[in-house]
C-alpha positions in Angstrom: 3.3 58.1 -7.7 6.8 59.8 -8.5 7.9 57.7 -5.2 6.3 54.2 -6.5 7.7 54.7 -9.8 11.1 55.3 -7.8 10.7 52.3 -5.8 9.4 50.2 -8.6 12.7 51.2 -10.6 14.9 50.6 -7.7 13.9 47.2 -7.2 14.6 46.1 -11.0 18.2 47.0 -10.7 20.2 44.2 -9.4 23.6 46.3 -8.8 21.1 49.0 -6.8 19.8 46.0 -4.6 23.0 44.6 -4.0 23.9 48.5 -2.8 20.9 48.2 -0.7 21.4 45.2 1.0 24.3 46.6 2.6 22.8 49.2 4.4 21.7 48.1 8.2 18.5 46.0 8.2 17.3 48.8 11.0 17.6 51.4 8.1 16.1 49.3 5.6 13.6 48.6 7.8 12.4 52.2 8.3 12.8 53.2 4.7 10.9 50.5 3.7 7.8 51.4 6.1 8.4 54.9 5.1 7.8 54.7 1.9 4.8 52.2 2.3 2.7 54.7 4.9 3.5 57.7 2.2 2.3 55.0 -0.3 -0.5 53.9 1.5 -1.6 57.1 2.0 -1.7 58.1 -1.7 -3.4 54.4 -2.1 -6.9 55.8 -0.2 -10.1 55.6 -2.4 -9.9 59.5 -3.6 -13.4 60.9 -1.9 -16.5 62.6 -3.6 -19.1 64.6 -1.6 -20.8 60.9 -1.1 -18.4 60.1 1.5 -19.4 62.7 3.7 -22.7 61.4 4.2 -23.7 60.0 7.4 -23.8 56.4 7.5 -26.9 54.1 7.6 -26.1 51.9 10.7 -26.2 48.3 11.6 -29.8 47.9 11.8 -30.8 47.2 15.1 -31.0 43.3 16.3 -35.0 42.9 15.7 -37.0 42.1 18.7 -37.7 38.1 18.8 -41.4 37.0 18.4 -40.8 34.8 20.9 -38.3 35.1 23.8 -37.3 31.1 24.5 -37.3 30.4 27.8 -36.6 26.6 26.9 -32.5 27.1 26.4 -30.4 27.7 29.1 -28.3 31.5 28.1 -24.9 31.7 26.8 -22.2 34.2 27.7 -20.0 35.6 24.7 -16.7 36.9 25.5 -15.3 38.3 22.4 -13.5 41.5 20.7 -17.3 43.0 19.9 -15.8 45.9 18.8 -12.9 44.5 17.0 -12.7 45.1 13.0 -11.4 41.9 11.9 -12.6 38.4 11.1 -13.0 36.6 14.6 -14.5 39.8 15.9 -17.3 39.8 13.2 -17.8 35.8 13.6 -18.7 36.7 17.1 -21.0 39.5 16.5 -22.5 37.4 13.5 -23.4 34.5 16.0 -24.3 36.7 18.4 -26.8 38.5 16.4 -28.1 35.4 15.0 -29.1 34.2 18.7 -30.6 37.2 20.5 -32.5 37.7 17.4 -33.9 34.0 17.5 -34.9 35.0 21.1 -32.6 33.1 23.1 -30.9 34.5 26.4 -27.3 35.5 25.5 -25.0 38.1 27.5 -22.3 39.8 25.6 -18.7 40.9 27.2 -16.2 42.6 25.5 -12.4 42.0 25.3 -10.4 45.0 25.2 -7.1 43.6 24.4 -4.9 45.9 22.4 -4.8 44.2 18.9 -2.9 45.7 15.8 -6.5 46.0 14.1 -9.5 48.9 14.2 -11.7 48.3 17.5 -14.2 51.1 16.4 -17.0 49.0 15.7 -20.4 49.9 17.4 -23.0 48.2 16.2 -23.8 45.9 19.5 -22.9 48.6 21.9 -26.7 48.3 23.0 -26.2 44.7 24.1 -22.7 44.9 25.7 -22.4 44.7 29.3 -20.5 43.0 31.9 -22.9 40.5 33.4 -21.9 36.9 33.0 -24.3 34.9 35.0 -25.2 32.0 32.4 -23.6 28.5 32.9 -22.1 28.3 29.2 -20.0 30.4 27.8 -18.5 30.9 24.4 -15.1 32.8 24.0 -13.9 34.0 20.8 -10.2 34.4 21.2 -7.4 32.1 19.0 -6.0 30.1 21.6 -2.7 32.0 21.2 -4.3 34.7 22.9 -6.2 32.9 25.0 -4.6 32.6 28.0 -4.1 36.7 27.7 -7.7 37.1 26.9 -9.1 34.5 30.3 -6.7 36.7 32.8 -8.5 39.7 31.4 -12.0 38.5 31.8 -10.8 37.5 35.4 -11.8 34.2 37.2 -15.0 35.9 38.9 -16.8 35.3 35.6 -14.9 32.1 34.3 -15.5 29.8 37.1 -17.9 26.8 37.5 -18.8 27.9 33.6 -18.4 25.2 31.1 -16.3 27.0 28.4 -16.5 26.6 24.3 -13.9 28.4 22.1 -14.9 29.6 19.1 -11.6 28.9 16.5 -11.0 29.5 13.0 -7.3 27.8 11.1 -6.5 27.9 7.6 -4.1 24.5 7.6 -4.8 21.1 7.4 -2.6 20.9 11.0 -3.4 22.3 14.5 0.3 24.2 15.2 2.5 22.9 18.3 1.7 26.0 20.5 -1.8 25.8 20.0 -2.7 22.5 21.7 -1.8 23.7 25.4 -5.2 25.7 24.7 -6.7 22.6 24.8 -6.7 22.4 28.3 -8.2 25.7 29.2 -11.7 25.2 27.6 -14.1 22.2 27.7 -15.7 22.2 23.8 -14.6 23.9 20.3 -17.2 26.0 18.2 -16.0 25.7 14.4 -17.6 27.1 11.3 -16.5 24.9 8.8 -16.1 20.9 8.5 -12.3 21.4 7.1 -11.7 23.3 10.1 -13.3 20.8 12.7 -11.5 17.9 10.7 -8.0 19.8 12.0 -9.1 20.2 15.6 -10.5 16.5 15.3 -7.0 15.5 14.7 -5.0 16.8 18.1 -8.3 16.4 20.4 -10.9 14.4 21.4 -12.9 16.9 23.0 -16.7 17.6 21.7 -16.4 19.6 18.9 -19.5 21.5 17.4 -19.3 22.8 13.9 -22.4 25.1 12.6 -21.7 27.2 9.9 -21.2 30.9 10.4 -25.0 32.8 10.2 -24.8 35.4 7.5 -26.6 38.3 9.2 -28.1 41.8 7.5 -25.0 44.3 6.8 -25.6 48.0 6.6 -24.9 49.7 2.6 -23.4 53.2 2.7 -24.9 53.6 -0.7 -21.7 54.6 -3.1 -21.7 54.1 -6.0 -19.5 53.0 -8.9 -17.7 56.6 -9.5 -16.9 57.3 -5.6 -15.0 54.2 -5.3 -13.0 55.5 -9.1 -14.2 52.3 -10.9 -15.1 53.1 -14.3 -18.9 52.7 -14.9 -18.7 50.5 -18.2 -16.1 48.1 -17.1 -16.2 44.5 -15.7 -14.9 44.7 -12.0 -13.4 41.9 -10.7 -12.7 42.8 -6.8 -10.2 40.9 -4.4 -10.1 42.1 -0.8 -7.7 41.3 2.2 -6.3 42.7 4.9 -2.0 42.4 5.5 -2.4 41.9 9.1 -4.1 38.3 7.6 -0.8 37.2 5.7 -0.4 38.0 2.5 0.8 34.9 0.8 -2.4 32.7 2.1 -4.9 35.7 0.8 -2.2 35.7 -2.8 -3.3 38.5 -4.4 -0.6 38.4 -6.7 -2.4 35.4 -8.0 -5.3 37.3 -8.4 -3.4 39.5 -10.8 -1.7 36.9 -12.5 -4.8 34.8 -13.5 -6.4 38.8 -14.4 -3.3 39.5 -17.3 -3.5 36.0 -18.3 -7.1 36.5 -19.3 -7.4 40.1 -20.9 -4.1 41.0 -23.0 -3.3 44.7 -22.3 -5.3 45.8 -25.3 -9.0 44.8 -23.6 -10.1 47.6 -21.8 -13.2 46.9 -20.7 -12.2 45.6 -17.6 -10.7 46.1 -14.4 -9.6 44.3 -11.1 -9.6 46.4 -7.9 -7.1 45.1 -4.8 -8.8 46.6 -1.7 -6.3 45.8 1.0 -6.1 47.3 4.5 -3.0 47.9 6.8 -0.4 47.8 3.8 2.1 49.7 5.4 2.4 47.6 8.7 3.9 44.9 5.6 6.5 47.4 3.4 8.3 45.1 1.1 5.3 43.1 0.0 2.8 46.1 -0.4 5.4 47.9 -2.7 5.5 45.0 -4.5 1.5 44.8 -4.9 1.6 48.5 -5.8 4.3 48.2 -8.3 2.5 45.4 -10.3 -0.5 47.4 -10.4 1.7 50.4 -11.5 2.1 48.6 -14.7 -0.9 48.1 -15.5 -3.4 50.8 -15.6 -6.7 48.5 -15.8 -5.5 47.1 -11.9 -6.2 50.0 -9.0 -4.7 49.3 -5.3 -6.6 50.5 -2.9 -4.9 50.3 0.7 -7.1 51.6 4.1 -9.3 50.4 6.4 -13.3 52.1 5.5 -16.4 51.0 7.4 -18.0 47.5 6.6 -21.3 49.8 5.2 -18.9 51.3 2.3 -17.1 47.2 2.2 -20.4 45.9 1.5 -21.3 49.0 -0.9 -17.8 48.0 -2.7 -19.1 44.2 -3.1 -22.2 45.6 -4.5 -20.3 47.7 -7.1 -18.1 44.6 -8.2 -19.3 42.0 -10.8 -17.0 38.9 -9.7 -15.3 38.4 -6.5 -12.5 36.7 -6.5 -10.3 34.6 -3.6 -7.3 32.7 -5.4 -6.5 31.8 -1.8 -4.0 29.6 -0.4 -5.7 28.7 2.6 -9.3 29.5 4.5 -10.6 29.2 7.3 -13.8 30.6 6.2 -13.5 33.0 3.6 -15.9 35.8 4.3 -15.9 38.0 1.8 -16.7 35.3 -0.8 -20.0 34.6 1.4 -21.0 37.9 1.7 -20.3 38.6 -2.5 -22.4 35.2 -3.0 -25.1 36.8 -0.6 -25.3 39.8 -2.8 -25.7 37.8 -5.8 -22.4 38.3 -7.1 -20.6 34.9 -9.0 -17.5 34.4 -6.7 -13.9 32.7 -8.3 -12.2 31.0 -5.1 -9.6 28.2 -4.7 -11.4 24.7 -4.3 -9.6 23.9 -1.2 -10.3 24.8 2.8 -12.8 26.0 4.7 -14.8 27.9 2.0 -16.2 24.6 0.6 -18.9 24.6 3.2 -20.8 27.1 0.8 -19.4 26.7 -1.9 -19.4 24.2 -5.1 -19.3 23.3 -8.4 -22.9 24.4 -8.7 -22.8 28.1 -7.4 -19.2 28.7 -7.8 -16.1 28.8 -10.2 -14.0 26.9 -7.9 -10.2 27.1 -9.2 -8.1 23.8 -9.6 -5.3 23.8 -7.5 -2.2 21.5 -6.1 -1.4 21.2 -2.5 2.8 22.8 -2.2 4.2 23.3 1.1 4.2 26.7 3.3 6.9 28.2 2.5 9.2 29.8 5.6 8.2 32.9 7.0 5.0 32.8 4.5 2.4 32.0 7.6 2.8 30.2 11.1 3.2 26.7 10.3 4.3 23.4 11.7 6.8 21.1 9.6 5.8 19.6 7.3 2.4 21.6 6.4 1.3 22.0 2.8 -1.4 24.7 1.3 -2.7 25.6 -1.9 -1.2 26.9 -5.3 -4.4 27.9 -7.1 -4.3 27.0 -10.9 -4.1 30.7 -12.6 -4.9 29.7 -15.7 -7.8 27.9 -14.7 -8.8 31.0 -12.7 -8.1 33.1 -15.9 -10.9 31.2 -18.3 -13.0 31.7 -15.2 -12.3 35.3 -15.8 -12.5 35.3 -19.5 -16.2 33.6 -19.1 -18.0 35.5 -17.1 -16.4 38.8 -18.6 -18.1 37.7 -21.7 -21.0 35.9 -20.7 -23.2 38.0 -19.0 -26.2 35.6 -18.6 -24.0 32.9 -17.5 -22.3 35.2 -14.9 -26.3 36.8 -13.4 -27.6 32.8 -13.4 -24.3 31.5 -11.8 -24.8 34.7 -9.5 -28.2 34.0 -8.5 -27.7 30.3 -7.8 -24.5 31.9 -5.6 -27.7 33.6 -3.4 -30.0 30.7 -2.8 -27.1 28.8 -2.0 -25.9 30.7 1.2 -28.7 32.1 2.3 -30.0 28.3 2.6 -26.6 26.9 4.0 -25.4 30.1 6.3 -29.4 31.2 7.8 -28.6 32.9 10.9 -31.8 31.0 12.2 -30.6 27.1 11.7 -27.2 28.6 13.6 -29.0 29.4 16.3 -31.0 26.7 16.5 -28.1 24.3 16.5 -26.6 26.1 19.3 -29.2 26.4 21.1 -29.4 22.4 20.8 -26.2 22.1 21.8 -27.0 24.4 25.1 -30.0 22.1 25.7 -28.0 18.7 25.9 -25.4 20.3 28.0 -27.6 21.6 30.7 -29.2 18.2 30.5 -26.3 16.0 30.8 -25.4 18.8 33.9 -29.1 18.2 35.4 -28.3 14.3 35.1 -25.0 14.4 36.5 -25.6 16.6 39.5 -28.5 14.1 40.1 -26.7 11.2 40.2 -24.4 12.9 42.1 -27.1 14.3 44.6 -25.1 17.4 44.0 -26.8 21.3 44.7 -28.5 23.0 41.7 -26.1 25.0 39.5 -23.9 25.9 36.4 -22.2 23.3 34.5 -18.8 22.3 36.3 -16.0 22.9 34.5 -13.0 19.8 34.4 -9.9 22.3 33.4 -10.6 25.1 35.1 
């Protein structure tokens, strides 16, 4: 803490940064990330004998009642083991499918990625067989091209190939649309994410909203994670690596000190973050506002989704003052728990939530600023309302039964709108009318039996 405090004090003297900025940006450079690994460090959730228990695994993907033989199989090609959002999309839809009995095959991409690759929990289904027509491929397309040459062609050819994309802006960037050409169809979660694709392409797009399936519980509680039994937790999660100005934690906290003046201290607002110190300057930053208030903790590492989805149990709001989603996944998974969720009411997590089940925040569209997130000119995100997020705060804080009823409509909500069941039926519908349109064309053609032909490969 001595170091924080140090850091914190430095940064409030204007003569001592105008010292600092002298020194080469090299040596700043490692100072800065110096400081934010010691801090990061010290930022770990401080662990009680419960940590050390073994973990309750992802439960294993239940045997279909019925194994459909009516649906021609899908390939996935995906970072399965990946510990990130795109990597759990593809396991989520993957789940959801083999589970509704329909043929899938599942192929990792081990591409070196500056996020955790430790995840297990479909190591039973991975392999390296690729023999269905369609496949799916869960790479952005600026790491497409990367990820295809690592597959190899052996797998890719004559397969009609869907990419699976998620984008948090209004507009498709420039060096994303060469993508384009290199896959025949785009999977998309959300309708504000298909309306950006719909805008650079007219290739089929298919949106079905991502399946919400089972996630283990490592069963901590309250005092392992150092929240304080008798307060109100308000919990905002993001990972660095995810760019910190469209997550905006520091709206978060904002909107928090707005609501409860320094004397209320019956309630608290945990920043879980992960990979802090790969960001320096703007994790100090985080840490030094919380270091000013003692009702905000930082916590800074990357745990296992069972003690993530423990954490969301332990929390009473979740909150997501968010510039920009593609999806928003940890405000789906809090609503799934029955937690009431705060978000911005803009982007990609309107396609669960609303008025109804939801504190949506106002907001005004401002542009991206440089160097905030990969943009193209022009492209505009937005600046969540904090005071409108604070009464949402000072409401549930101090209306219990409003907060467990606007929780519990939260539930039905998302469980209805992201069933792991209706996405794999919609797939799977999907899968049917390709292989159709295939059988037709190869008829007319008086072509041989075989996979769908692909036209950019």
């Amino acid at each position: 803490m001595f170091l924080l405090g140090l850091s914190a004090w430095v940064r409030r003297q204007s003569w001592l940064r105008a010292l600092y900025r002298l020194f080469p940006q090299r040596l700043r450079d490692k100072v800065s990330f110096m400081l934010a690994a010691r801090a990061s460090r010290r930022a770990h959730f401080e662990r009680t004998p419960a940590w050390s228990r073994p973990l309750q695994a992802q439960a294993e993907i239940a045997a279909p009642a019925i194994a459909r033989d009516d649906t021609p199989g899908v390939n996935i090609f995906a970072y399965l083991r990946g510990q990130f959002g795109l990597a759990e999309s593809a396991r989520m839809y993957g789940r959801a499918l083999i589970e509704s009995g329909y043929p899938v095959a599942l192929h990792d991409i081990a591409i070196d990625l500056p996020h955790g690759l430790d995840d297990r929990s479909l190591d039973a289904h991975i392999g390296e067989d690729a023999a269905h027509g369609i496949s799916i491929i869960f790479v952005n397309p600026d790491y497409l091209d990367e990820a295809l040459k690592h597959i190899g062609q052996a797998k890719l050819k004559g397969r009609y190939l869907i990419a699976c994309w998620f984008w948090e802006l209004e507009e498709i960037p420039q060096d994303w649309l060469p993508a384009l050409d290199l896959v025949d169809e785009i999977l998309v979660a959300t309708a504000f994410v298909e309306q950006a694709f719909r805008r650079v392409t007219d290739k089929p797009i298919l949106r079905v909203p991502l399946p919400l399936c089972p996630v283990p519980d490592s069963g901590l509680g309250r005092e392992d994670f150092g929240l304080a039994p008798e307060r109100f937790v308000f919990l905002v999660t993001f990972d660095f690596n995810s760019w910190i100005h469209r997550k905006n934690p520091f709206a978060a906290v904002e909107a928090f000190q707005r609501a409860f003046p320094p004397e209320r201290d019956d309630v608290q607002l945990l920043l879980k973050s992960s990979n802090g110190y790969r960001h320096p300057d703007n994790f100090l930053s985080l840490l030094a506002l919380g270091a000013r208030d003692p009702r905000i903790v930082v916590r800074d590492e990357v745990i296992d989704r069972a003690h993530v989805h423990a954490l969301q149990r332990c929390a009473d709001v979740y909150v997501s003052l968010h510039r920009a989603e593609g999806f928003g996944l940890g405000l789906a998974e809090s609503m799934a728990l029955g937690k009431p969720v705060i978000g911005t009411g803009w982007s990609g997590n309107l396609e669960f939530m609303n008025a109804d089940n939801s504190c949506l925040v106002d907001y005004t569209l401002v542009p991206v600023g440089e160097g905030e997130y990969p943009h193209p000119p022009g492209a505009k995100w937005a600046q969540a309302d904090v005071e409108h997020a604070a009464m949402h705060m000072r409401r549930l804080a101090d209306d219990r039964q409003y907060a467990a009823e606007l929780g519990r409509r939260a539930r039905e909500g998302v469980l209805h709108t992201l069933s792991p069941r209706a996405a794999a039926d919609a797939i799977a519908a999907r899968l049917r009318d390709l292989s159709a349109a295939s059988a037709t064309k190869r008829a007319g053609a008086d072509a041989p039996s075989g996979p769908p032909i692909m036209g950019s490969h």
